[in-house]
C-alpha positions in Angstrom: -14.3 19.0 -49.9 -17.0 16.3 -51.5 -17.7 12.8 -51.2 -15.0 10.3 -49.8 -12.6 12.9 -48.8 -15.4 14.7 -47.2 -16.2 11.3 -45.2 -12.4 10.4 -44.3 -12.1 13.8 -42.9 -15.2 13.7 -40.7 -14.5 10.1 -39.6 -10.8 11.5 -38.2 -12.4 14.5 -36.2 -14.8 12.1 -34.6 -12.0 9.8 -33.7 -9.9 12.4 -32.7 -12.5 13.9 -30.5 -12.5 10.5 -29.3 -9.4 10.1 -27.7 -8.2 11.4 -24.5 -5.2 13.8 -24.6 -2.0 12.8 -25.1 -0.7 13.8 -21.4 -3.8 11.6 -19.5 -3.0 9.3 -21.2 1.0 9.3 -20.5 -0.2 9.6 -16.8 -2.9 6.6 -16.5 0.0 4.5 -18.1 2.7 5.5 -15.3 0.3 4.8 -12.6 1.0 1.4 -10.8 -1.6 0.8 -8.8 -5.3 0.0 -10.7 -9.0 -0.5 -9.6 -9.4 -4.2 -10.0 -12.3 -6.6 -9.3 -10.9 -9.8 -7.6 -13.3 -12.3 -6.6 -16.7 -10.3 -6.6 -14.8 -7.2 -4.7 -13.7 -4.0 -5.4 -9.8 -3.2 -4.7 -6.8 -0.7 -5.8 -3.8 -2.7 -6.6 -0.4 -1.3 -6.6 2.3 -3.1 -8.3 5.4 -1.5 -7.5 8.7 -2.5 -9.0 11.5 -1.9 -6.3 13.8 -1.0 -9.4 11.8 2.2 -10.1 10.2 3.3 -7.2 11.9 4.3 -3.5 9.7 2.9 -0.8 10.0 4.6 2.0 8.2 4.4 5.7 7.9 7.6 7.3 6.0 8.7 10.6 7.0 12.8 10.8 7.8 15.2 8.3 10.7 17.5 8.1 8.6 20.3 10.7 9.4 17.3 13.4 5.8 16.6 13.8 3.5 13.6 12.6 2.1 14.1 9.3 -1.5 13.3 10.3 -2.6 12.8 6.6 -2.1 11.7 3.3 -2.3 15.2 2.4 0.7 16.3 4.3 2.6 13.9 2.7 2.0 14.8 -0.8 2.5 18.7 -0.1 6.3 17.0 1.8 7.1 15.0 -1.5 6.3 18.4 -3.9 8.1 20.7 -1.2 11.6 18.0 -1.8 11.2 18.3 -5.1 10.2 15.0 -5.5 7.8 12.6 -7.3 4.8 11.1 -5.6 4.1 7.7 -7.0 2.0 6.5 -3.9 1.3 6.7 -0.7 -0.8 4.4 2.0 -1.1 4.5 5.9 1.4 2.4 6.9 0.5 0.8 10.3 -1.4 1.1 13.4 -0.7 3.8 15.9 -1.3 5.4 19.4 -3.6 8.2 20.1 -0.4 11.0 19.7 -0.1 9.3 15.9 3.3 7.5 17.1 3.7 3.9 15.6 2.3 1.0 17.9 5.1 -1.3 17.1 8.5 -1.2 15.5 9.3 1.1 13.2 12.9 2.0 11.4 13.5 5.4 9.5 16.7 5.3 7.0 17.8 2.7 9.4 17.5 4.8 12.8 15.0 2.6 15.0 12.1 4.5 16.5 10.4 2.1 18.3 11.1 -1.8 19.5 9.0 -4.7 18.2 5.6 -4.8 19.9 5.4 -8.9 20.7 3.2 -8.5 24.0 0.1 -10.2 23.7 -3.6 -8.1 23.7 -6.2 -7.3 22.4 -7.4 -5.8 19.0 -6.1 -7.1 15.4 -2.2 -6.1 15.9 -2.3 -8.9 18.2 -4.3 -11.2 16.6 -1.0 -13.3 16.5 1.1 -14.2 13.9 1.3 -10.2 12.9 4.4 -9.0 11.1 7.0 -6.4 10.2 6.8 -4.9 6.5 10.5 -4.0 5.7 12.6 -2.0 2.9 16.7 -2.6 2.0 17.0 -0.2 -0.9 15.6 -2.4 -4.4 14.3 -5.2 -2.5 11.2 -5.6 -0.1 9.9 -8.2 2.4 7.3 -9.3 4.7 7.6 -11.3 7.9 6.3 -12.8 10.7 7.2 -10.6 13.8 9.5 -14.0 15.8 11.2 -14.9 12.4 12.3 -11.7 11.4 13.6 -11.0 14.6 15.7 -13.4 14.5 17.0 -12.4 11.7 19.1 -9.6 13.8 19.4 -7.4 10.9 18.1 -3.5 11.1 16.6 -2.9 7.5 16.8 0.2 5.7 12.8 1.1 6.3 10.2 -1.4 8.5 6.7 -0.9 10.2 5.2 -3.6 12.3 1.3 -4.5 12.0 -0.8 -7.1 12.3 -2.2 -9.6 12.0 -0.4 -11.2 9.0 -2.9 -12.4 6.2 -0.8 -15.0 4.4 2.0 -16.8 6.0 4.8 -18.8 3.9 1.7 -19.2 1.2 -0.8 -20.1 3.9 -4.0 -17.7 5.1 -3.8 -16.9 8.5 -5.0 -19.9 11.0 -8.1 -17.2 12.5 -9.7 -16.4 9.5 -12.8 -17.9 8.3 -15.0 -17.3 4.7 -18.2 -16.7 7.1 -17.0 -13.8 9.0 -19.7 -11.0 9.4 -16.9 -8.5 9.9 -16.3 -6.3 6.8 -14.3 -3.0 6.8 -12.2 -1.4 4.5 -9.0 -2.6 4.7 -5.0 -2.2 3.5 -2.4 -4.5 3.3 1.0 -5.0 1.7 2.3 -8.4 0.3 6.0 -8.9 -2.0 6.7 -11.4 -4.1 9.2 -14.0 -3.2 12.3 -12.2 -4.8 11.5 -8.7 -2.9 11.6 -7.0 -6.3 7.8 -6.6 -6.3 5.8 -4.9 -3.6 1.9 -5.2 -3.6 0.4 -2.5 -2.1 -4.0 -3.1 -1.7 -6.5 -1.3 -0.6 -10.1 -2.4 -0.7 -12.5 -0.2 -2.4 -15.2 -2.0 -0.4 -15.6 -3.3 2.8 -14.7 -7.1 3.5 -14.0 -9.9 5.2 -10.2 -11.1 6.5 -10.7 -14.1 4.3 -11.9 -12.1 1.5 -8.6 -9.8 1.6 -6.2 -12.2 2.4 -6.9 -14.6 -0.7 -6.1 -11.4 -3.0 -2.5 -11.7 -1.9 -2.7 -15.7 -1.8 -4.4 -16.9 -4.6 -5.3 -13.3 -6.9 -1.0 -12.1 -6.7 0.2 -15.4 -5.1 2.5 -13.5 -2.3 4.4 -15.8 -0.5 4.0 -13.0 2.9 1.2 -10.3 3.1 0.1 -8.1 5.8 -2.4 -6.2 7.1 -1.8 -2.9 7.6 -5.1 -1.1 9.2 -8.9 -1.2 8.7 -11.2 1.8 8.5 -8.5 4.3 8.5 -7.4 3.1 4.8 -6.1 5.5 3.1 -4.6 5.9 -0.5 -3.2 8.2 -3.3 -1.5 7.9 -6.4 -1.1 9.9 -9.7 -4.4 9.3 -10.7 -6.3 7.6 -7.7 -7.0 9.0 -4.7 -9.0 7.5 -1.6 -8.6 10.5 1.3 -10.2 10.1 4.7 -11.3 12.0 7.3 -9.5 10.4 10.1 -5.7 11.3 10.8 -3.1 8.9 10.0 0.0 7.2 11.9 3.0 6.0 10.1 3.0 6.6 6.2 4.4 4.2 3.2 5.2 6.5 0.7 6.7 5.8 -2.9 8.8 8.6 -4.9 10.2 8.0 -8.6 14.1 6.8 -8.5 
């Protein structure tokens, strides 16, 4: 093999040599959720589409006992015979790893709304219930979806809410000196799109909040814990070392 066909053959080795296999490929491009800078900070943003992906909000596994990790969730999903798409902590919780507010499992209520005032960012009033009816997903205010009346299919209460009917929560304020880590869930105003965001970095309320207002324009986002967030996916994952409460977990239709 001489001159051009020579140089057309080496060219294709290089490019092939290049490339990624086929299967990483095929597996970066059924991941939702994608490291994204938004406004000078580092986050992972999962877009979920409803139609695809089950969302479910779980708080013990099938031994009875509180999964305590991401982990534990994963090896749960496998053991079903399942798909993992994602999972995130899914709210705040007490010391035994048992939700703080209300929480709804395949429609079976766990635990009432939490609307008692106190301290600590749950009630750092509005906060507000995520919630799952199979395809479609939603975010609330705590007051207004309970007057709704309606058990949904899946819910976990946190707080406080970051955006509120398109607005950033009242309390929040661009000079805050308080950055963590942070997690939060948003939906867009026909509940076929869930937003699932975790910050890569630590920062500010204001800073995570105008992701979901102005970056994916939810109507509704909100927080779901600081410091304790927690994510995986297919090809991301962002384990800590402190347990976790109740779980949001996503599995393949």
């Amino acid at each position: 093999m001489r001159g051009p066909a020579l140089l057309a053959f080496l060219s294709f080795a290089l490019a092939s040599l290049a490339l990624p296999p086929a299967a990483s490929l095929a597996r970066a491009e059924a991941d939702p959720c994608r490291k994204q800078s938004v406004h000078g900070n580092r986050f992972v943003i999962c877009k979920i589409d409803m139609t695809k992906t089950a969302v479910l909000v779980r708080w013990r596994g099938n031994s009875g006992k509180p999964f305590g990790s991401l982990g534990a969730v994963e090896r749960e999903v496998v053991e079903n015979g399942q798909k993992l798409v994602f999972v995130m902590n899914g709210g705040m919780y007490h010391e035994d790893l048992s939700p703080v507010g209300y929480h709804v499992e395949n429609r079976e209520k766990f635990k009432n709304a939490n609307t008692r005032p106190g301290p600590g960012n749950f009630h750092l009033l509005p906060n507000g219930i995520f919630f799952v009816d199979g395809k479609r997903a939603g975010v609330m205010e705590t007051r207004a979806f309970l007057r709704r009346n309606k058990r949904p299919q899946f819910a976990t209460q946190s707080g406080p809410m970051l955006v509120i009917n398109g607005k950033m929560h009242p309390k929040f304020r661009h000079n805050s000196q308080s950055r963590k880590v942070r997690n939060g869930v948003g939906v867009s105003r026909d509940g076929r799109t869930a937003y699932f965001v975790l910050s890569d970095e630590p920062v500010t309320f204001y800073a995570f909040a105008k992701v979901f207002q102005r970056h994916l324009k939810t109507p509704n986002a909100l927080f779901l814990d600081g410091s304790v967030s927690q994510l995986a996916s297919r090809t991301i994952s962002r384990h800590g070392f402190r347990p976790v409460g109740p779980v949001i977990v996503g599995v393949q239709r």
